[in-house]
C-alpha positions in Angstrom: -19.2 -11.4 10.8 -16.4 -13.7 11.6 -16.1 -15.4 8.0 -16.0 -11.6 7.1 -13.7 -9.6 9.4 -11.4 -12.7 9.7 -10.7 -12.0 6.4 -8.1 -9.3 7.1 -4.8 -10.0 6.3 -1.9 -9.0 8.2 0.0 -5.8 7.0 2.5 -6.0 4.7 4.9 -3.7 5.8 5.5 -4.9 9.3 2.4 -4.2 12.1 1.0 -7.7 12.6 -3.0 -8.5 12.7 -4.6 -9.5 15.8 -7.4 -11.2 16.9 -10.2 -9.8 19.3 -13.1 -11.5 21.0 -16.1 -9.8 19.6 -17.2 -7.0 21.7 -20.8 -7.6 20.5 -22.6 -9.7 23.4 -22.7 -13.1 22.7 -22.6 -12.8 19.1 -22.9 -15.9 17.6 -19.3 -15.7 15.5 -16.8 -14.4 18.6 -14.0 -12.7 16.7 -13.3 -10.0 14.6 -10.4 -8.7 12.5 -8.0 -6.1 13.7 -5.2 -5.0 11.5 -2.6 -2.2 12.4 -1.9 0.0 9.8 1.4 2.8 10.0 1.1 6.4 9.8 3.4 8.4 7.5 4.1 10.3 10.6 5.5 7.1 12.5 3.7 5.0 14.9 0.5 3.2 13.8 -2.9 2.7 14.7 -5.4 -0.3 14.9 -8.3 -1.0 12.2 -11.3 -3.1 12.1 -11.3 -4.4 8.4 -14.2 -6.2 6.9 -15.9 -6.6 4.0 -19.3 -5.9 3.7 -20.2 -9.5 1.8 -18.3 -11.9 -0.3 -20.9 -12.4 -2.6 -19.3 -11.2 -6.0 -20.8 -12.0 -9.5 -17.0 -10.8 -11.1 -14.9 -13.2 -12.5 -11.4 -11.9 -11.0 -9.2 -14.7 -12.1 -6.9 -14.4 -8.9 -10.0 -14.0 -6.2 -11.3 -16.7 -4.3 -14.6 -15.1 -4.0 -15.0 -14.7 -8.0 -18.6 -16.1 -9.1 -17.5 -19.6 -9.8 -15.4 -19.7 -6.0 -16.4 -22.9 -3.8 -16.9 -20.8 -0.6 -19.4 -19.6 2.0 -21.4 -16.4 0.7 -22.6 -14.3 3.4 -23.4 -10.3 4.1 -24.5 -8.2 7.0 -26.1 -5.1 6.9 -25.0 -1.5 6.9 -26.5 -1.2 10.5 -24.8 -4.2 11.9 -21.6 -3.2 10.2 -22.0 0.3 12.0 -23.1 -1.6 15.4 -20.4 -4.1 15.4 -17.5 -1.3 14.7 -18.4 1.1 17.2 -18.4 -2.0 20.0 -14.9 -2.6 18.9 -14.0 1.2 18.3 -15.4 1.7 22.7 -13.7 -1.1 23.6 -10.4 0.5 21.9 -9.5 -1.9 19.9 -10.2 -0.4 16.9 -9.5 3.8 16.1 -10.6 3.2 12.8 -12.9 1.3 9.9 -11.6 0.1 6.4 -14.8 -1.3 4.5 -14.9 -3.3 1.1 -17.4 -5.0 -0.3 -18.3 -8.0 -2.9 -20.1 -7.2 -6.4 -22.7 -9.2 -5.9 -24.7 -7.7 -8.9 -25.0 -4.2 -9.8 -21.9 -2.0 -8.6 -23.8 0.6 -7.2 -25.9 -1.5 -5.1 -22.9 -3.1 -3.5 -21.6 0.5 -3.4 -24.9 2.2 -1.5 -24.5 -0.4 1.2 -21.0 0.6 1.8 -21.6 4.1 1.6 -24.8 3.8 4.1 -22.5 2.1 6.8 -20.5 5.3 6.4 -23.5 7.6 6.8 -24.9 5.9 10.2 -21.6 6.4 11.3 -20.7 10.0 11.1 -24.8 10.8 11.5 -26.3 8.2 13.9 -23.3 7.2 15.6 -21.3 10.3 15.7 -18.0 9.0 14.6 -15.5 11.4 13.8 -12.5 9.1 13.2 -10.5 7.3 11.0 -12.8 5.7 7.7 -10.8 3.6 4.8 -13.7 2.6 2.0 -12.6 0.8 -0.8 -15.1 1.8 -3.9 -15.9 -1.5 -6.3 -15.6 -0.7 -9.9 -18.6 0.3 -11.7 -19.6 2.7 -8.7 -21.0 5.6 -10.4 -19.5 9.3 -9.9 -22.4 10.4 -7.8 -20.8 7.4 -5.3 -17.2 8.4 -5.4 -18.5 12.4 -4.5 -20.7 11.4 -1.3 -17.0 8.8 -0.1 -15.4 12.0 -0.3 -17.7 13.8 1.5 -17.7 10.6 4.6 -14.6 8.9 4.6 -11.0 10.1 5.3 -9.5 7.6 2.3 -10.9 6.1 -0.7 -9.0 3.4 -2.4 -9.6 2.7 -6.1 -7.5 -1.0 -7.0 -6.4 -0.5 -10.4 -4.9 -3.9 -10.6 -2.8 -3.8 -13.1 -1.1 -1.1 -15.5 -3.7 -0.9 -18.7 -6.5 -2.2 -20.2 -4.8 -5.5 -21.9 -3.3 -6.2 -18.5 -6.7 -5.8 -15.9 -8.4 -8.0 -19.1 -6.5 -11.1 -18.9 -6.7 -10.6 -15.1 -10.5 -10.5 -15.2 -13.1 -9.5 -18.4 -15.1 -7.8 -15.8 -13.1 -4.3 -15.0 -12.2 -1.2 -17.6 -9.0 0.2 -16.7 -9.3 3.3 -18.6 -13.1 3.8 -18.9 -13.9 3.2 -15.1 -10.9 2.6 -12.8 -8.1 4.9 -13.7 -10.5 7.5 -14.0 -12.5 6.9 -10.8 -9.2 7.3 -9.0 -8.3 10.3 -10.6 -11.7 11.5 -10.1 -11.3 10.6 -5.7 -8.0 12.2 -5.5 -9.1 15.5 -7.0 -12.4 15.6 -4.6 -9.8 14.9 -1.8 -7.5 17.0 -2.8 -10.1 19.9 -2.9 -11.8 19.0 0.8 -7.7 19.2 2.2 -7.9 22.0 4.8 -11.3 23.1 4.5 -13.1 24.2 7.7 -15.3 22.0 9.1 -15.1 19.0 6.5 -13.0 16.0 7.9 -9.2 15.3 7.8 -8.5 14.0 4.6 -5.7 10.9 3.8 -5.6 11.0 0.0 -6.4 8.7 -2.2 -4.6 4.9 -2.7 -4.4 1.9 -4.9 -2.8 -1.5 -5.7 -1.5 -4.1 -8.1 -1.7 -7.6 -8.5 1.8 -7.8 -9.5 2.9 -10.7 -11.5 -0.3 -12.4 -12.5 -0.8 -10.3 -16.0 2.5 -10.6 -17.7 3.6 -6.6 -16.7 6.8 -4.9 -16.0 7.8 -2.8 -13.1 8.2 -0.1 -15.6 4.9 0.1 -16.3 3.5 -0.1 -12.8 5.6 2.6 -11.5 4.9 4.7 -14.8 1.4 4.8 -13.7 2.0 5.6 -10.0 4.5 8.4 -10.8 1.9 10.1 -13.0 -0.8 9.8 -10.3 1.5 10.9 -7.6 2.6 13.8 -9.6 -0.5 15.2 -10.3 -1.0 14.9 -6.0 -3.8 12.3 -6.8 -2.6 9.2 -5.3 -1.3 9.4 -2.0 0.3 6.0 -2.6 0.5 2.8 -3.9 0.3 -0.9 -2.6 2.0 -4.1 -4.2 0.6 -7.6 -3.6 3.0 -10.1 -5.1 0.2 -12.6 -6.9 0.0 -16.0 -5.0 -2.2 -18.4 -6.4 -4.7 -19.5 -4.7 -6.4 -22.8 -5.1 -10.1 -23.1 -7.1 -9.4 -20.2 -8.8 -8.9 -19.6 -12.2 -4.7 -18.5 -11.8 -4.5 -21.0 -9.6 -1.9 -23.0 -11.7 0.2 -19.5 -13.0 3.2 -19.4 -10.8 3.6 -17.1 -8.1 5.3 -13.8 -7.8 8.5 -13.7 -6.1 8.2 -12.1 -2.7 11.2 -9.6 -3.6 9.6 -8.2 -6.7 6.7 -6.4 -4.1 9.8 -5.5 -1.6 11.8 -3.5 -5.2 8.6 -2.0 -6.1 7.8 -0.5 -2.7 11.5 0.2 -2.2 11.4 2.1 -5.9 7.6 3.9 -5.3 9.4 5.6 -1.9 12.4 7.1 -4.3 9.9 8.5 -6.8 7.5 9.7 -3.7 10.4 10.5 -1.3 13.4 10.6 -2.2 13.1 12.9 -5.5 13.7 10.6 -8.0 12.6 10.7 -11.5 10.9 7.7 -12.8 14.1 7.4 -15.9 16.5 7.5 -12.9 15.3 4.5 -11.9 18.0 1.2 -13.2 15.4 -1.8 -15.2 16.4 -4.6 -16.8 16.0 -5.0 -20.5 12.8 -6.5 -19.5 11.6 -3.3 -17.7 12.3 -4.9 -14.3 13.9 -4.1 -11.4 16.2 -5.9 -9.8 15.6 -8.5 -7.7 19.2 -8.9 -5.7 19.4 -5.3 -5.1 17.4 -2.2 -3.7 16.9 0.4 -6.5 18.9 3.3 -4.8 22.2 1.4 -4.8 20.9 -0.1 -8.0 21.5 3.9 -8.9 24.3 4.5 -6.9 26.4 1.6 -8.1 25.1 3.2 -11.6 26.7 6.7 -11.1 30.0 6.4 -9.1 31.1 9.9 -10.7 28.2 11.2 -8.1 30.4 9.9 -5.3 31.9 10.5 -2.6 30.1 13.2 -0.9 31.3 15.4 1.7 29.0 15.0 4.9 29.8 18.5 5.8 28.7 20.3 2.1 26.7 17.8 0.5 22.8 19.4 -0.1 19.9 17.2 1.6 19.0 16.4 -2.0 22.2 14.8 -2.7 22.6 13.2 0.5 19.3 11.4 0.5 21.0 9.6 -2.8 23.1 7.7 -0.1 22.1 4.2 0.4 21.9 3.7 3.9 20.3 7.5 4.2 16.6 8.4 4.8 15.2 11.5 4.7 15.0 11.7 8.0 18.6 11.3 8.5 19.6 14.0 5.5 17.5 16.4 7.4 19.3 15.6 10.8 22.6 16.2 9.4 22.1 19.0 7.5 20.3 20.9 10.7 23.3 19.2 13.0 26.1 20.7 11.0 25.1 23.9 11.8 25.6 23.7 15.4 27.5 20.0 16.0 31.4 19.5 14.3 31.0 15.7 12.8 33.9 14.1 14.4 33.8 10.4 12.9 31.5 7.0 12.6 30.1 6.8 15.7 28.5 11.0 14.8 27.3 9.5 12.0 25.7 6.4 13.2 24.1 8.5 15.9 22.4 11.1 13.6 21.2 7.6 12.2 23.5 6.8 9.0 23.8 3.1 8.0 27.5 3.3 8.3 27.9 -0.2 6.2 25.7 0.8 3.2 26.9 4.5 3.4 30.6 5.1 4.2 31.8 4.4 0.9 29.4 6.6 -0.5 30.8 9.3 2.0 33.8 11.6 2.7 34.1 13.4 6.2 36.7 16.7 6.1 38.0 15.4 2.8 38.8 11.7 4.1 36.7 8.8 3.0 34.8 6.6 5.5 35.3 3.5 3.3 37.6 2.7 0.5 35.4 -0.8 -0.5 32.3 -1.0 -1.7 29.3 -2.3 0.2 28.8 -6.1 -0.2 25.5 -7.4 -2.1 22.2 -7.2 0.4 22.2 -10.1 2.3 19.1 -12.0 0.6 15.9 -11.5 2.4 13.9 -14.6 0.6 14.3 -18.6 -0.3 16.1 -18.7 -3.5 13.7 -17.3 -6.2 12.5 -15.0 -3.8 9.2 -16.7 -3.4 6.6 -16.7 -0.2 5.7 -20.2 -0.7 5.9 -22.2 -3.8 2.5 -24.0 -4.0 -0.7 -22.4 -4.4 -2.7 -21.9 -1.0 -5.9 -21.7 0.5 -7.3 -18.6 1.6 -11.2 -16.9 1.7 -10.4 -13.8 0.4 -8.3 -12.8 -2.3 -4.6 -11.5 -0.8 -5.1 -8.3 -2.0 -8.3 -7.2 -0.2 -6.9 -5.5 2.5 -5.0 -2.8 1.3 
């Protein structure tokens, strides 16, 4: 169990992991893995995260636990699984389960174990909360209907952004005859069960990339993820900048920089969010973003004839073009104005404007709030942008988790 649950990584954007003693007597492994994960709504809330058993016959080139991978192979059952979560859940450490799983063999195998976890439970157990499962590809449709019926979010990792890409990543996944349309097919059995009497809150459907390790573009990612996300089948999308990892098969290609994942986030919340469209979006002439500044004042810098707008006018829509301006914040002046005159800055900064990224971008009563430009973002990375520049050892591929 420890080898398993320990495998959880911490989350990416911001609510740190912690370790637990095992609530499961004296369990002969004494920890398990407890991620916090953040609600769209704010706050967040605690998850156990294991998988099921590193045992995989794939050959993943960027996986540590890919057929040929030097490491301990072990599994537990659906009914320890179920046991062990519900300790942690009445100890309240854990609201909530995210479950993946190995391929040791046949898909569907792998993916009966998972889904029998799930089943003791909601049946045996009586759990009505929070359930994440990750479905392995080659699970068969019959698999992805009964995850919609008993978890609250299925995941489907496509990877990459095609066929050519997920084949030089591994020889073992089929973007478009398994994985793109397994996704498609959760989000719409999701999207159906949204709201309907007596069936279980739903969270959508998610994915990731590997980015980095298969030669594509930002472009192309976020090309896939605005189609999904039109179409309301993917809630959202996760970005793991590739890290090699020693023993594995990538383990000599070099490492994403950490700032490519930070754009592509940054870039996915515009497209989800902020009501951009995908061509609004400023690439390189190699299709990516760039990596020394955020995408909306990539945009902004882009269009100055859009600019300045007046605080007291401007239409949430154009406002949350602003760098320095959420949606939250739009929404908060736009309702203020009715009621509150806007005297200066420190109205502003209070409604929750970024006064140094926005007041150029701004005029208040006709006056502008800043005659110079915002200075570049203050680098966030090591030059190159890089989380570490060797590979590292790890037991479970960096991308598991999410």
């Amino acid at each position: 169990m420890e080898l398993l649950a320990d495998s959880a990584l911490a989350d990416r954007e911001g609510v740190p992991r912690l370790r637990q003693p095992s609530p499961v007597g004296k369990h002969p492994l004494a920890s398990v893995g407890i991620a916090g994960v953040r609600l769209p709504g704010g706050g967040c809330v605690n998850l156990m995260r294991v998988m099921q058993t590193n045992a995989c016959s794939l050959s993943c080139g960027y996986c540590p636990t890919f057929r040929g991978g030097n490491v301990p192979r072990v599994s537990i059952s659906p009914d320890e699984t179920a046991r062990t979560f519900m300790g942690v859940h009445r100890k309240g450490l854990a609201s909530g389960l995210f479950l993946t799983s190995g391929v040791p063999g046949r898909a569907s195998r792998a993916t009966d174990r998972m889904l029998a976890t799930l089943d003791l439970l909601r049946r045996r157990e009586g759990f009505t909360g929070y359930v994440h499962i990750k479905l392995l590809p080659g699970a068969e449709p019959a698999q992805v209907e009964e995850a919609a019926r008993l978890a609250n979010r299925i995941s489907v990792n496509l990877e990459a952004p095609g066929d050519g890409y997920v084949h030089r990543l591994t020889h073992d996944k089929n973007f478009s005859g398994d994985l793109l349309p397994k996704l498609e097919y959760a989000g719409r059995l999701l999207a159906a069960r949204r709201g309907v009497p007596g069936t279980l809150p739903v969270s959508g459907a998610t994915t990731q990339f590997v980015v980095g390790a298969s030669g594509e573009h930002d472009r192309e990612i976020l090309a896939v993820v605005d189609r999904l996300e039109r179409r309301r089948l993917l809630h959202h999308a996760h970005f793991s900048a590739f890290q090699p990892v020693v023993g594995t098969p990538l383990e000599n290609h070099p490492a994403t920089p950490a700032a490519r994942e930070l754009r592509l986030y940054q870039a996915e919340h515009l497209l989800r969010q902020y009501g951009f469209a995908l061509d609004e979006l400023t690439f390189g002439r190699d299709g990516d973003l760039d990596l020394d500044r955020d995408p909306k004042s990539a945009w902004a810098r882009a269009h100055p004839s859009f600019f300045p707008l007046e605080v007291t006018r401007a239409s949430y829509e154009a406002l949350v073009r602003v760098p320095g301006l959420g949606p939250t914040t739009a929404r908060a002046l736009v309702a203020a104005r009715r009621t509150t005159v806007l005297r200066g800055r420190e109205d502003l900064r209070a409604a929750g404007v970024a006064i140094a990224r926005a007041a150029y971008y701004l005029t208040l009563r006709g006056r502008r709030l800043s005659d110079t430009a915002p200075a570049e973002q203050l680098r966030l990375f090591a030059p190159g942008g890089h989380l570490t520049q060797a590979p590292y050892r790890t037991p479970v591929p960096p991308c598991a988790y999410r």
